[in-house]
C-alpha atoms as a printed R data frame, in Angstrom:
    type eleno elety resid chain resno       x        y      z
1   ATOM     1    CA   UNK     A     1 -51.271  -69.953 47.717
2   ATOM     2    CA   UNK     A     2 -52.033  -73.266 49.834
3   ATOM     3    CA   UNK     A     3 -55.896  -72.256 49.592
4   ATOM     4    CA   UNK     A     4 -56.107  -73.569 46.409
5   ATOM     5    CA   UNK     A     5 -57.885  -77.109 46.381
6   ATOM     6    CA   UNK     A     6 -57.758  -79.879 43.884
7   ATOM     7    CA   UNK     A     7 -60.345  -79.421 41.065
8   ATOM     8    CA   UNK     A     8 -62.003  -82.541 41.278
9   ATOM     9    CA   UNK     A     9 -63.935  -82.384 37.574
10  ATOM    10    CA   UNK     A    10 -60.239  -81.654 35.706
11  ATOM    11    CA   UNK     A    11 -59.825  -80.107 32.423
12  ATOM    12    CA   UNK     A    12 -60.719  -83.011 30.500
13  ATOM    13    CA   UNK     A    13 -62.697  -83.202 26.878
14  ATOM    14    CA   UNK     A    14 -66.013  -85.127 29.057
15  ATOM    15    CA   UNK     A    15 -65.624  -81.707 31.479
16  ATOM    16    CA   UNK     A    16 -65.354  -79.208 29.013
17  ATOM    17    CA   UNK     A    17 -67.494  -80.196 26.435
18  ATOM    18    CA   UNK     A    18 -69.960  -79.897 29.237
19  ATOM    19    CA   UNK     A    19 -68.885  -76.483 30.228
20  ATOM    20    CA   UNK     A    20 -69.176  -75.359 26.931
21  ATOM    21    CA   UNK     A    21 -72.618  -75.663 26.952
22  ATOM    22    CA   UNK     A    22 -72.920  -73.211 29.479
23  ATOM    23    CA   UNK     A    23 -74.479  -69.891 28.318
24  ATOM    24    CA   UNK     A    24 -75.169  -66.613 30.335
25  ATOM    25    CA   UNK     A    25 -79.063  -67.230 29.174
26  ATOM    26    CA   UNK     A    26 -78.701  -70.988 30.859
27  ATOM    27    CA   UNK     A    27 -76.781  -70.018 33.632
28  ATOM    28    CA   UNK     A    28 -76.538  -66.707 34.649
29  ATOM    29    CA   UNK     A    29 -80.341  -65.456 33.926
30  ATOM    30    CA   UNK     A    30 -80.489  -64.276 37.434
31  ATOM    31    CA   UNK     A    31 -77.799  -61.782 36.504
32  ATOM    32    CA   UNK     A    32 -78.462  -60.605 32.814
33  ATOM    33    CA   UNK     A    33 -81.307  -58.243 33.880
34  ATOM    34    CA   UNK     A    34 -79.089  -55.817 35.842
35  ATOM    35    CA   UNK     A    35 -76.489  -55.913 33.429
36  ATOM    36    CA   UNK     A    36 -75.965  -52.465 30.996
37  ATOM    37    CA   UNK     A    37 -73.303  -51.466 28.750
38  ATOM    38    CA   UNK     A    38 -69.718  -49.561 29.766
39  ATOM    39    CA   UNK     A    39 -70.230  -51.478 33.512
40  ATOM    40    CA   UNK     A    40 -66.945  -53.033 34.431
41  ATOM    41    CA   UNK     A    41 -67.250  -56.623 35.267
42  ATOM    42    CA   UNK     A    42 -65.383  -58.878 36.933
43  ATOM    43    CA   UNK     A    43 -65.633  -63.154 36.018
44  ATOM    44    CA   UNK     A    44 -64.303  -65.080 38.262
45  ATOM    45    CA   UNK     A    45 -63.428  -68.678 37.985
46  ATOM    46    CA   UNK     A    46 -64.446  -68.327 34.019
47  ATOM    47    CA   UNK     A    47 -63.261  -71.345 32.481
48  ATOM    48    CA   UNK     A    48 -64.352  -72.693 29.347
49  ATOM    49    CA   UNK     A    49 -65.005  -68.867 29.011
50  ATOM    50    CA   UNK     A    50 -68.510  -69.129 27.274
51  ATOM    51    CA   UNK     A    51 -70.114  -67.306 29.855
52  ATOM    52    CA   UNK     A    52 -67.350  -65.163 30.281
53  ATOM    53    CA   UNK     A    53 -68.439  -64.450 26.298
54  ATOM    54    CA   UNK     A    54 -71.681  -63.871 26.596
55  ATOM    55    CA   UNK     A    55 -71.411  -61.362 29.770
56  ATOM    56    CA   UNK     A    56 -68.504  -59.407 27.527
57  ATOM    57    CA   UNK     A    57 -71.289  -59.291 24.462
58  ATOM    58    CA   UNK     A    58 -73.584  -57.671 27.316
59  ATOM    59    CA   UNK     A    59 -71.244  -54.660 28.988
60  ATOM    60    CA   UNK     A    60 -68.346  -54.381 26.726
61  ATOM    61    CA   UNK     A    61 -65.702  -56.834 26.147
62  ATOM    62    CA   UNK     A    62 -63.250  -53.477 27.065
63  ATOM    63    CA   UNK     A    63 -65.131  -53.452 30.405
64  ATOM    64    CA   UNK     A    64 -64.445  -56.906 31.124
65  ATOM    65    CA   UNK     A    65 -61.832  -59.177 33.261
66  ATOM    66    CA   UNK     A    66 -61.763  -62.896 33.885
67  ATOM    67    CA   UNK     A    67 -60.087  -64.452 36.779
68  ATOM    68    CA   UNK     A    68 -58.656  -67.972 36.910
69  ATOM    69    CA   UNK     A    69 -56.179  -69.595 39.245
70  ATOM    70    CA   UNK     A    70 -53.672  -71.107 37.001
71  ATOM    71    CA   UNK     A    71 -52.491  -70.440 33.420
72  ATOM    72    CA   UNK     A    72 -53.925  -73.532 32.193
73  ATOM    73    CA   UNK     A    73 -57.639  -72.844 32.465
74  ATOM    74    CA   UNK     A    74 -56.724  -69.340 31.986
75  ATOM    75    CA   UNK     A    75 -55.633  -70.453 28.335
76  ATOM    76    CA   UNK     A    76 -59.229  -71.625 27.938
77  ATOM    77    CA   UNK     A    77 -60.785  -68.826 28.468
78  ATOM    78    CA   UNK     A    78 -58.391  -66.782 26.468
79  ATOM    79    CA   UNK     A    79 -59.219  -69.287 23.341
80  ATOM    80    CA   UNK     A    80 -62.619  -69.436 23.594
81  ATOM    81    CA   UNK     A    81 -62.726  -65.300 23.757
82  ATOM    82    CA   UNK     A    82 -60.384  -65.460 20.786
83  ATOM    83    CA   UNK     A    83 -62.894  -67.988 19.040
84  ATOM    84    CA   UNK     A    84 -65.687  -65.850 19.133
85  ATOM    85    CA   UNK     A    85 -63.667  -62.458 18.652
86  ATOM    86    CA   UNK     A    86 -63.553  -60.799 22.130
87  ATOM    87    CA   UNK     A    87 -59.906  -60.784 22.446
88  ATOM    88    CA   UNK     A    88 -60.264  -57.102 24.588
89  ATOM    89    CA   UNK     A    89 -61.441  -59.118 27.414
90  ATOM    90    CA   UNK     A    90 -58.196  -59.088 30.316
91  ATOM    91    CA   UNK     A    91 -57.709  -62.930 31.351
92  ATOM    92    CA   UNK     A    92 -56.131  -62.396 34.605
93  ATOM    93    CA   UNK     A    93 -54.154  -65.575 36.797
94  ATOM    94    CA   UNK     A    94 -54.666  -65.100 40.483
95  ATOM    95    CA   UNK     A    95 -56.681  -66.982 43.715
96  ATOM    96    CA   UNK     A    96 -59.723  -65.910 44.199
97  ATOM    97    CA   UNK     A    97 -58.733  -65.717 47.784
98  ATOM    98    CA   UNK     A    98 -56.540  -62.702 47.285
99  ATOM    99    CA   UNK     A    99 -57.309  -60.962 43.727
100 ATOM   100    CA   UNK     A   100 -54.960  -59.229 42.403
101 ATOM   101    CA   UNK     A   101 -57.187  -56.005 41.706
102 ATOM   102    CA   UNK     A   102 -57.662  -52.959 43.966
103 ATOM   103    CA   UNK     A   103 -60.428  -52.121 45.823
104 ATOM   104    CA   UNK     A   104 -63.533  -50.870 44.608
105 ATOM   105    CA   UNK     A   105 -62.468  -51.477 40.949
106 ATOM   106    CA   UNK     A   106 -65.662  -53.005 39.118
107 ATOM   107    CA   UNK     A   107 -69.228  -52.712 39.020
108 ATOM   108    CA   UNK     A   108 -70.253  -56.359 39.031
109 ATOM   109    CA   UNK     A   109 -68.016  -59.758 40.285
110 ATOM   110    CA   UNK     A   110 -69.517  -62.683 38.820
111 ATOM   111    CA   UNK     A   111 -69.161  -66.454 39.686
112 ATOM   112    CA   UNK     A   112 -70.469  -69.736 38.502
113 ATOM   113    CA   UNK     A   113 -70.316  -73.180 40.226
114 ATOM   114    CA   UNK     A   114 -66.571  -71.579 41.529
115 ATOM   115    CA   UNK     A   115 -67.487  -71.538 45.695
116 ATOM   116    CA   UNK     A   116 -68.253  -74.852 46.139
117 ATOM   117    CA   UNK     A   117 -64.788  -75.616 44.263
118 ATOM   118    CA   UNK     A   118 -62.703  -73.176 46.559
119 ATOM   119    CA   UNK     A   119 -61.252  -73.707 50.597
120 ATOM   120    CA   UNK     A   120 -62.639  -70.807 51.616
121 ATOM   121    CA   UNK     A   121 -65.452  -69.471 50.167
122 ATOM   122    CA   UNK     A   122 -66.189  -66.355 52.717
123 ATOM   123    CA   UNK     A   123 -63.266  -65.381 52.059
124 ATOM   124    CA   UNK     A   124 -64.237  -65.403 48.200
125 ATOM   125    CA   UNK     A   125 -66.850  -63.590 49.037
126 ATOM   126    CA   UNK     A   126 -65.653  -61.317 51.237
127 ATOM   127    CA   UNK     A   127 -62.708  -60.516 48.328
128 ATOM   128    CA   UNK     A   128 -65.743  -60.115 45.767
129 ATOM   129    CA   UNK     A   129 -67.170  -57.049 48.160
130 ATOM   130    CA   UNK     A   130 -63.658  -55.696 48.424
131 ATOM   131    CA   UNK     A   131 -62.949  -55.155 44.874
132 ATOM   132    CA   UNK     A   132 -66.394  -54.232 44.120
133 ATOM   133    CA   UNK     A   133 -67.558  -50.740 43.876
134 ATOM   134    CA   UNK     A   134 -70.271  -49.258 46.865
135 ATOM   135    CA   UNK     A   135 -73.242  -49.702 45.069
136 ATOM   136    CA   UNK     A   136 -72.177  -52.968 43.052
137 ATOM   137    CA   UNK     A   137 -73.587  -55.984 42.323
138 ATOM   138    CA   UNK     A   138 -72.027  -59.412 43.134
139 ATOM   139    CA   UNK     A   139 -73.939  -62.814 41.262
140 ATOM   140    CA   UNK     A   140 -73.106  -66.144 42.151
141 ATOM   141    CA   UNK     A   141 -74.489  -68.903 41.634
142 ATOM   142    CA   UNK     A   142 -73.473  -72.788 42.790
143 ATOM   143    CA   UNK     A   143 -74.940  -76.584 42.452
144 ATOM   144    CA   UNK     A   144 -76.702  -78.443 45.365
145 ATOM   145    CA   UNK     A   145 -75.442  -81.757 44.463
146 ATOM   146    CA   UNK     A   146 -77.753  -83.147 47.265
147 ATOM   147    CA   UNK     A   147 -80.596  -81.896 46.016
148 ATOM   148    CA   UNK     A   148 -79.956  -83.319 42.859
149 ATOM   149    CA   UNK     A   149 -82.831  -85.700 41.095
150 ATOM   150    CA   UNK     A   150 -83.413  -88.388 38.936
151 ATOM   151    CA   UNK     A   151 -85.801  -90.766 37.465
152 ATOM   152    CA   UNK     A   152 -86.346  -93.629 37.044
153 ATOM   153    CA   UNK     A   153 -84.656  -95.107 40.278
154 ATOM   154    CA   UNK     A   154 -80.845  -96.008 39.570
155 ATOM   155    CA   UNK     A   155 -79.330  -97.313 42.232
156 ATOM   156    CA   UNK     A   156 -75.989  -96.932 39.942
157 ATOM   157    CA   UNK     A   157 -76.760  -93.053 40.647
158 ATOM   158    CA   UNK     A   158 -77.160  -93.654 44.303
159 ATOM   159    CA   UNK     A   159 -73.389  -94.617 44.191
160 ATOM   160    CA   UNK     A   160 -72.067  -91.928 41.670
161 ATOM   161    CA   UNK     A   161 -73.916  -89.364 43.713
162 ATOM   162    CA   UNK     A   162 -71.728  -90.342 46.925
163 ATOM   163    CA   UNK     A   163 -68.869  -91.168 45.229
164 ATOM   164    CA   UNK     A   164 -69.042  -87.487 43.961
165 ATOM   165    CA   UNK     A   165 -69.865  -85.779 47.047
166 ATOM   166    CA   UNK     A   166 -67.290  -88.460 48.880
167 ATOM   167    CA   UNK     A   167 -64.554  -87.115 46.168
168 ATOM   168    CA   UNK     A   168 -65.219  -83.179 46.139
169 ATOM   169    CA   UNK     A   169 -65.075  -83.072 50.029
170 ATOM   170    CA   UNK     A   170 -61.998  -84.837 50.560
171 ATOM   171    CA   UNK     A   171 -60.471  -82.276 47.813
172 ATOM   172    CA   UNK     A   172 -61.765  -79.681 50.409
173 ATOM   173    CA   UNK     A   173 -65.052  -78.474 48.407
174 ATOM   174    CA   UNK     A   174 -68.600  -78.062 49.223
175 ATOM   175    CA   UNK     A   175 -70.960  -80.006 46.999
176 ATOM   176    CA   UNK     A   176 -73.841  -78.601 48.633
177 ATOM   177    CA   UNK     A   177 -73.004  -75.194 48.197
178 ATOM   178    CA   UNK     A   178 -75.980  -73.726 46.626
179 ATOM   179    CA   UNK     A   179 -77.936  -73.914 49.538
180 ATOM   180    CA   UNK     A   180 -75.130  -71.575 51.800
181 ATOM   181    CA   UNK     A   181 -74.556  -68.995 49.589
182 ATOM   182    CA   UNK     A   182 -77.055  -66.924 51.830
183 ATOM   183    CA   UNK     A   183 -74.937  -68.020 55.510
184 ATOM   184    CA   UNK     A   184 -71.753  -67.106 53.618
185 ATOM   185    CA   UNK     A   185 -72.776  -63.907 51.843
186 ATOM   186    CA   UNK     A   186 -74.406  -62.804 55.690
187 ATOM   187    CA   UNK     A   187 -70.821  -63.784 56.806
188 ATOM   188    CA   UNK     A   188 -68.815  -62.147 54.365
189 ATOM   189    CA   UNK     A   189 -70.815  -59.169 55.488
190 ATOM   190    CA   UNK     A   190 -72.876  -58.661 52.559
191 ATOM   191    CA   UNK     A   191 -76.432  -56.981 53.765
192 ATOM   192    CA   UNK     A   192 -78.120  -56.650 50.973
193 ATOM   193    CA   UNK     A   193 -78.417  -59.868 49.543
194 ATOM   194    CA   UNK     A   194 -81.702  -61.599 47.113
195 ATOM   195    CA   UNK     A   195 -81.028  -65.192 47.308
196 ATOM   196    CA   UNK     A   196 -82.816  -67.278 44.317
197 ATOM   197    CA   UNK     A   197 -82.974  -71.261 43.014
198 ATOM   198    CA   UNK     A   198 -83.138  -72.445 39.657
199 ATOM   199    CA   UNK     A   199 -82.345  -75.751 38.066
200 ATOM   200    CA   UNK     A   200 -81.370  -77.137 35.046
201 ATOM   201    CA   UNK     A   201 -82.957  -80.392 33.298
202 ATOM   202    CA   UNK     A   202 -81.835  -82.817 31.399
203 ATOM   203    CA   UNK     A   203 -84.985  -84.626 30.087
204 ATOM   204    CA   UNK     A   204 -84.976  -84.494 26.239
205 ATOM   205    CA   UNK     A   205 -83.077  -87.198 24.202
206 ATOM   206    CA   UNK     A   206 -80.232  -84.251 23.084
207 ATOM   207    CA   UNK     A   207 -79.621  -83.419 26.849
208 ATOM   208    CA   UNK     A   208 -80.026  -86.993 28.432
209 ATOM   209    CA   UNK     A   209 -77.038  -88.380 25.592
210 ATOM   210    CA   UNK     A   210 -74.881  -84.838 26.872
211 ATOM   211    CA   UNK     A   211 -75.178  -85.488 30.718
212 ATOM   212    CA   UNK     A   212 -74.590  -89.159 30.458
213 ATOM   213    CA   UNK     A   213 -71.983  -88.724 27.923
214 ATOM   214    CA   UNK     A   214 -70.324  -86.166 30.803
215 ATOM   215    CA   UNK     A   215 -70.306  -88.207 33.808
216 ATOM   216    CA   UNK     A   216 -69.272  -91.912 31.985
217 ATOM   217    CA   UNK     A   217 -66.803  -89.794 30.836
218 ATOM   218    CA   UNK     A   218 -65.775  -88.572 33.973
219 ATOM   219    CA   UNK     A   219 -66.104  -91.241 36.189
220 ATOM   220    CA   UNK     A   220 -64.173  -93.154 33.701
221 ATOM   221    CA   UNK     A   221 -61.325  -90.983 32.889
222 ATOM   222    CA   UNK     A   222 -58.733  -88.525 34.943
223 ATOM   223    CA   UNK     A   223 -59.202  -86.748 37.415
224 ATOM   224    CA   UNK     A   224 -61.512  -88.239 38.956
225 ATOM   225    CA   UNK     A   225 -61.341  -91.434 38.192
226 ATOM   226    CA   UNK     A   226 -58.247  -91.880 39.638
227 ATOM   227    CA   UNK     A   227 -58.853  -89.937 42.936
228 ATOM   228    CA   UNK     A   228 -61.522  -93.255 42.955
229 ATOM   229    CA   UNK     A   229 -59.011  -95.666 42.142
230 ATOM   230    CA   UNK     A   230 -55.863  -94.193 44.203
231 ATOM   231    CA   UNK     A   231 -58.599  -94.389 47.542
232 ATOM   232    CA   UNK     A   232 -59.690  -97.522 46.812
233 ATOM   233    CA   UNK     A   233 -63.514  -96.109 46.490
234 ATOM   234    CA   UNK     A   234 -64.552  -97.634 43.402
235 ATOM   235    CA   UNK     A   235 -62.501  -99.772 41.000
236 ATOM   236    CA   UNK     A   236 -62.614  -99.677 37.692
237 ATOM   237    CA   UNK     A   237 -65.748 -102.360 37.095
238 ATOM   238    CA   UNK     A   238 -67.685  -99.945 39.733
239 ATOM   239    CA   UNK     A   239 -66.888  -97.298 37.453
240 ATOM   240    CA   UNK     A   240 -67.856  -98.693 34.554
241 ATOM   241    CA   UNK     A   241 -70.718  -99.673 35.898
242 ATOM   242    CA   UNK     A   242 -72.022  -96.474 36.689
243 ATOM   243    CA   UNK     A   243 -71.253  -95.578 33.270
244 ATOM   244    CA   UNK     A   244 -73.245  -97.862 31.739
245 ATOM   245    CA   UNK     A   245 -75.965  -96.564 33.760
246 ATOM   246    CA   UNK     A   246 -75.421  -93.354 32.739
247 ATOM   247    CA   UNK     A   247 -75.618  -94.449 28.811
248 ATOM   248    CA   UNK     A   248 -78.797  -96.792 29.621
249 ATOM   249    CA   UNK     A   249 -80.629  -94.152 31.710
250 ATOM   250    CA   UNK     A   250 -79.952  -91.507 28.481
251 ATOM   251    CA   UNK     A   251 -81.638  -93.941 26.043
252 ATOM   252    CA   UNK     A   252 -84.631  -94.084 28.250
253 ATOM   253    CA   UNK     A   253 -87.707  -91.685 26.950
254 ATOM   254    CA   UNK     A   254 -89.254  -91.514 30.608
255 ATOM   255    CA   UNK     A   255 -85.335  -90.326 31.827
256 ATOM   256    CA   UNK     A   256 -85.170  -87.164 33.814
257 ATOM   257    CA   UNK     A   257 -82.130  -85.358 35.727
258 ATOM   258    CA   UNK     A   258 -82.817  -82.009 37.458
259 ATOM   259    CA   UNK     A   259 -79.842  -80.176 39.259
260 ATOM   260    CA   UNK     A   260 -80.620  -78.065 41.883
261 ATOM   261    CA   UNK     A   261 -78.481  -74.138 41.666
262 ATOM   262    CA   UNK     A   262 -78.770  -71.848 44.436
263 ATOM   263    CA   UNK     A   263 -78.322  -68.010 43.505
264 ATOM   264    CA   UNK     A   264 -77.312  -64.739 44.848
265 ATOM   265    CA   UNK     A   265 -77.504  -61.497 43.881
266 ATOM   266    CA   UNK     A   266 -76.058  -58.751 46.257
267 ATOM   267    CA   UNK     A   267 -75.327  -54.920 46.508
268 ATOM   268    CA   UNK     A   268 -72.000  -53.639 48.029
């Protein structure tokens, strides 16, 4: 469909090894403690799929189906299922805009740091209700990249932060998502809605070395890297400038990054 956007992070080994590291404990703990077994749940936008795992582990891997747009994430959730032995988990390829499921088919939809990706996300939302049951449960949950914080003062960071928010807008996303998801659940016509924050830090010498080893990566390499270089926003010394940063600022014992996540948790 034309609704789908450019992904502005890519597929790439800086992105992924990232996303890997992404756990229902780290970030869906605002969902895990309405979860029970033999509920059918719905994952959408599931990606590097370990999420996707751990929610299967929780319900039923029979119970559960993943949504991604195109086959080529969808393979990555299908191999990291396969990795850790879940292979009854349906990988479905579809737009979030229109899923291909009926109405009213499953007890909880699912999504992490997937709105502020998509061109519509009401409309997500509003397809999330539909194919929920009456009496389901619909989690999100989505980065405030404004609201994002750092020390010590890097003006280096200053730059990557509006480079990034520059980028994912132009690509038609919302980088300060976490913050609507209450307007556009309210508009989607969700009533029942608990909205929630939570962050994640990077402020240990394990974590700093994985978020700066992310973002030099990705500011250095494709996608978005070249989205920089094909606008003329930032050439490559810029970028590797802001890489070095990154590297510098992980080696730093005083070095702190939190990352603000707004949440939702709403009944059909």
């Amino acid at each position: 469909m034309s609704d789908r956007n450019p992904y502005t992070h890519g597929y790439g080994a800086p992105v992924l090894t990232s996303h890997r590291a992404r756990t229902a404990a780290n970030s869906a703990a605002h969902l895990l403690p309405q979860l029970r077994p033999g509920q059918r749940l719905l994952d959408v936008g599931s990606g590097a799929g370990t999420i996707t795992a751990d929610l299967a582990r929780a319900v039923g891997p029979e119970n559960v189906m993943a949504l991604e747009v195109e086959e080529e994430s969808a393979a990555l959730t299908r191999a990291e299922l396969a990795r850790q032995g879940l292979e009854q988990v349906r990988v479905l390829v579809g737009d979030a805009h229109a899923m291909p499921l009926e109405d009213g088919t499953v007890d909880v939809v699912h999504a992490h740091q997937v709105l502020q990706h998509v061109a519509d996300p009401v409309r997500v939302l509003a397809e999330m209700r539909r194919v929920a049951r009456p009496g389901g449960l619909i989690a999100v949950r989505e980065s405030d990249y404004e609201g994002f914080r750092w020390w010590p003062e890097t003006p280096a960071f200053d730059r990557w932060l509006a480079l990034y928010l520059r980028a994912a807008r132009a690509n038609g996303g919302t980088p300060d998502a976490g913050r609507r998801l209450l307007a556009w659940a309210h508009e989607a016509g969700l009533e029942d809605v608990v909205p929630g924050s939570s962050t994640w830090l990077h402020a240990t010498p394990e974590s700093r070395a994985a978020w700066a080893a992310s973002w030099s990566g990705r500011i250095t390499s494709a996608p978005f890297a070249d989205q920089l270089e094909r606008e003329g926003w930032a050439d490559a010394a810029e970028r590797e400038e802001i890489a070095a940063a990154f590297r510098t600022w992980s080696e730093d014992p005083d070095g702190w990054f939190s990352l603000l996540h707004g949440e939702i948790l709403a009944r059909v």
